[in-house]
C-alpha positions in Angstrom: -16.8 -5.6 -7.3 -15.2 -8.8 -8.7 -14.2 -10.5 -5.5 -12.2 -13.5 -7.5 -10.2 -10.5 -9.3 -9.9 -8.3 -6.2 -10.5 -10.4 -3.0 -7.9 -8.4 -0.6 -10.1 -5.1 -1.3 -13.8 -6.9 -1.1 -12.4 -8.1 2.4 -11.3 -4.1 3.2 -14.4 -3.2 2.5 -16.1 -6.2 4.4 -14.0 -4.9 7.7 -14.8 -1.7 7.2 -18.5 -2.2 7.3 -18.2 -4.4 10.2 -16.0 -1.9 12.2 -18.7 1.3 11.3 -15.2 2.8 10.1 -15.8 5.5 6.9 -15.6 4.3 3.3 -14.8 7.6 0.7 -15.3 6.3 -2.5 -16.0 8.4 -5.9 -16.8 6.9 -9.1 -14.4 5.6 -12.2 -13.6 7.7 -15.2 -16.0 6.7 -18.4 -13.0 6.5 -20.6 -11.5 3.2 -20.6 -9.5 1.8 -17.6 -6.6 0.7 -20.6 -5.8 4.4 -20.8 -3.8 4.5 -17.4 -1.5 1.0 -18.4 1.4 3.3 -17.7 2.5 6.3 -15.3 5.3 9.2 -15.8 6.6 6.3 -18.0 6.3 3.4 -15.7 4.2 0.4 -16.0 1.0 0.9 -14.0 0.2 -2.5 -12.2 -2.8 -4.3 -13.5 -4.2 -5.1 -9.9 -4.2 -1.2 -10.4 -5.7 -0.9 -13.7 -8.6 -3.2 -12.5 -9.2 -0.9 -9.1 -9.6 2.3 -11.1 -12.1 0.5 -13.5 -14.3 0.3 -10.5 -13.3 3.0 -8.5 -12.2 7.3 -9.3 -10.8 7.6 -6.0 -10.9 6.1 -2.1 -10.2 6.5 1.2 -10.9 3.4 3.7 -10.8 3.6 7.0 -11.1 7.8 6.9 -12.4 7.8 10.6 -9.3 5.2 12.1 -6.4 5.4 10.3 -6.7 5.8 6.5 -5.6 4.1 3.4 -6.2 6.3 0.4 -6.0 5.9 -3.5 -5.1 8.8 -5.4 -7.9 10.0 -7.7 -8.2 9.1 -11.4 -11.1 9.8 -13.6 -11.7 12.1 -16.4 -10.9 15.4 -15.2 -8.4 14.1 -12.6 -5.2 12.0 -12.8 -3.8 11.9 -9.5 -1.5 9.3 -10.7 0.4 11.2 -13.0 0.7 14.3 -11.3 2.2 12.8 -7.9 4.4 10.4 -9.6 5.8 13.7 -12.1 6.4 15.5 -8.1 7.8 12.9 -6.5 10.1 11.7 -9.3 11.4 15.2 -10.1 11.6 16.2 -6.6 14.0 16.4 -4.4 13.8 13.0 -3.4 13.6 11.6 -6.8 16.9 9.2 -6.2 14.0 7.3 -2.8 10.7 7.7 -5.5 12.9 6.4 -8.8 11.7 3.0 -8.8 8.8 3.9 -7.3 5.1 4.6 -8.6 3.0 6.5 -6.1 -0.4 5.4 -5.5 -2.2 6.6 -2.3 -1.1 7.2 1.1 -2.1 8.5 4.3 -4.1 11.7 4.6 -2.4 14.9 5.7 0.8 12.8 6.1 4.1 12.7 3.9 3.5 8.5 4.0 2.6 6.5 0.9 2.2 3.4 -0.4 4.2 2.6 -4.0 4.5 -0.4 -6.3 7.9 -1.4 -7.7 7.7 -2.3 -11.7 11.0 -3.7 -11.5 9.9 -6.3 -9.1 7.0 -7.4 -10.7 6.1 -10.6 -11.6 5.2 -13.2 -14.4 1.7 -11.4 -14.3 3.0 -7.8 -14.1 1.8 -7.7 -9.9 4.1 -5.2 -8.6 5.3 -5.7 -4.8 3.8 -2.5 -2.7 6.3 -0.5 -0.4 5.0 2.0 2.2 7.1 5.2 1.8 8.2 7.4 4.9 9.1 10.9 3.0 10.3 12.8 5.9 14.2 14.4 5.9 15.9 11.4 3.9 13.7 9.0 3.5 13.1 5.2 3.5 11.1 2.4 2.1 9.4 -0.4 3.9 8.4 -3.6 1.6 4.2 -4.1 2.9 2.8 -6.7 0.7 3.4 -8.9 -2.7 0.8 -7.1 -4.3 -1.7 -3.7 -4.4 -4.9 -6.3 -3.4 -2.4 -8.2 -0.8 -2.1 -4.8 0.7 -5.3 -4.4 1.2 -6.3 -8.0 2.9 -3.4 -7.2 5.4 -4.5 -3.9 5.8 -7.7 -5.1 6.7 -6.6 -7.4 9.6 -4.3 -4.7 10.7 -7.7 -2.4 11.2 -9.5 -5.2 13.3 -6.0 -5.4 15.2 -6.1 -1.8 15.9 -9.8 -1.6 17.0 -9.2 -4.6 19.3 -5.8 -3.0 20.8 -6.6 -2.3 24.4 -5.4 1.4 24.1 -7.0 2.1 21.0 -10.0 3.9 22.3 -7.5 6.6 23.9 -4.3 6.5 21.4 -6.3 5.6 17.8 -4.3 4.5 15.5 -0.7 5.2 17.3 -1.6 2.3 19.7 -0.7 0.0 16.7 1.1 1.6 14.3 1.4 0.4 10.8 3.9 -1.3 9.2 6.2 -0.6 11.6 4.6 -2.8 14.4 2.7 -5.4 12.5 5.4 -7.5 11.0 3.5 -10.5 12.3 0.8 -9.7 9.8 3.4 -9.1 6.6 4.3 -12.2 7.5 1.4 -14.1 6.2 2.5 -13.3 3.1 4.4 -15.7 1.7 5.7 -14.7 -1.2 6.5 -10.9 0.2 8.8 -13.1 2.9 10.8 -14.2 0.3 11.0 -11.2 -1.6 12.7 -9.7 1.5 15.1 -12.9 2.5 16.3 -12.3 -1.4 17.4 -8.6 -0.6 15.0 -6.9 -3.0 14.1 -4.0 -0.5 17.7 -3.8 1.2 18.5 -0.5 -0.4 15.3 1.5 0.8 15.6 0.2 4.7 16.0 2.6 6.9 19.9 1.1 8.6 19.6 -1.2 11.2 16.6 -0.3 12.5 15.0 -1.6 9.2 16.7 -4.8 9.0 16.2 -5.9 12.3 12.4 -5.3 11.4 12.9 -7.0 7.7 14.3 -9.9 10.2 10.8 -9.7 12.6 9.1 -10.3 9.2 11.0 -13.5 8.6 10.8 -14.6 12.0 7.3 -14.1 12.5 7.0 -16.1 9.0 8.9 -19.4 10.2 7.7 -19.2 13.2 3.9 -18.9 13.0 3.4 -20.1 8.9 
C-alpha cells in the first residue's frame, strides 16, 4: 500500500488492527486499474482508480460498524452494476449526480462521490447516502481517502464511547453525530458554507447539522 498516495486508508487499516476489528479484503483484478476511469458514464475518481489497483473488494470494520467497497475485479464489477440500479431506479433524480461506491452491509446506506464537484485533480467530494422512502444526502469528506482517515477516528470514537460495549455502533452514530470529526476537514467545511450539498439535505434537520459542521470547524480548527 502506498501510504503517500493513500494515507487516509493506511490509517483505516492501522485502527483497525489496533482495535482487533475485522478487515475483508479480496484481491485486484489483473487487467489494468485504467479500465474502470469511468462508471455508467461518469468519471470514476482517481483516489478510486488507485484503491482498486490494490484492492478487488473490502469491508473494514465488519465486526463494529462497517465501511464497504463494492467489488471490482475480473469477473465482477460492482461498480457498474449498482451505479446502472441506482441511476435507473426509482430514486434516480437522489443517485443522478451520484456514483455509488460502497456502503454499509445489509443497509440501504452508501457512500458516493460527486464528479461535478471535483477538483483541479479530479478528487471527487464523498456524500453518505440515506436511501430509505425519499431520500437524502449528507456531504462526509473532500475526498474517497479523506473518508477513510475520518472514518478511522470515528471507529476509535465508537470503541471509546462509554455505551458502546452494550449499544455497538448506535452509541455513536455516523455521520449523523460526528460533525465534530467532518469538521477537521477543511476543505469539506468550505464546500458546505458554499451550498454545494444544499439540495440533498434532508430540510432543517440537515442544515442545522451542515451548521454543527461549520461550528465545530471555527470553533475547534
Amino acid at each position: 500500500m502506498d501510504n503517500e498516495v493513500l494515507p487516509g486508508l493506511a490509517r483505516l487499516l492501522a485502527v483497525c488492527t489496533k482495535l482487533g476489528a475485522r478487515i475483508v479484503t479480496t484481491p485486484p483484478g489483473k487487467q489494468s486499474s485504467l479500465s474502470f476511469t469511468r462508471v455508467d458514464g461518469m468519471p470514476l475518481d482517481p483516489l478510486l482508480v488507485a484503491i482498486y489497483a490494490r484492492l478487488g473488494s473490502a469491508m473494514f470494520a465488519a465486526d463494529i460498524d462497517g465501511l464497504g467497497l463494492f467489488q471490482v475485479d475480473d469477473d465482477v464489477n460492482e461498480l457498474q452494476t449498482r451505479n446502472a440500479a441506482v441511476h435507473e431506479g426509482w430514486q434516480e433524480n437522489l443517485f443522478s449526480s451520484f456514483l455509488v461506491f460502497g456502503g454499509a452491509p445489509g443497509l440501504a446506506h452508501f457512500y458516493a462521490t460527486v464528479p461535478a464537484l471535483a477538483d483541479e485533480q479530479g478528487h471527487q467530494p464523498v456524500v453518505w447516502v440515506n436511501a430509505y422512502e425519499q431520500g437524502y444526502a449528507l456531504p462526509v469528506a473532500s475526498t474517497v481517502d479523506r473518508l477513510f482517515d475520518t472514518y478511522s477516528r470515528y471507529l476509535e470514537e465508537l470503541v471509546a464511547h462509554e455505551d458502546f460495549k452494550e449499544e455497538g455502533a448506535a452509541a455513536l452514530t455516523f455521520p449523523w453525530r460526528t460533525p465534530h470529526l467532518l469538521a477537521r476537514d477543511e476543505h469539506l467545511v468550505r464546500l458546505i458554507k458554499e451550498g454545494h450539498f444544499d439540495r440533498w439535505l434532508p430540510g432543517q434537520e440537515g442544515r442545522d447539522w451542515a451548521g454543527r459542521v461549520i461550528k465545530a470547524h471555527h470553533d475547534h480548527f
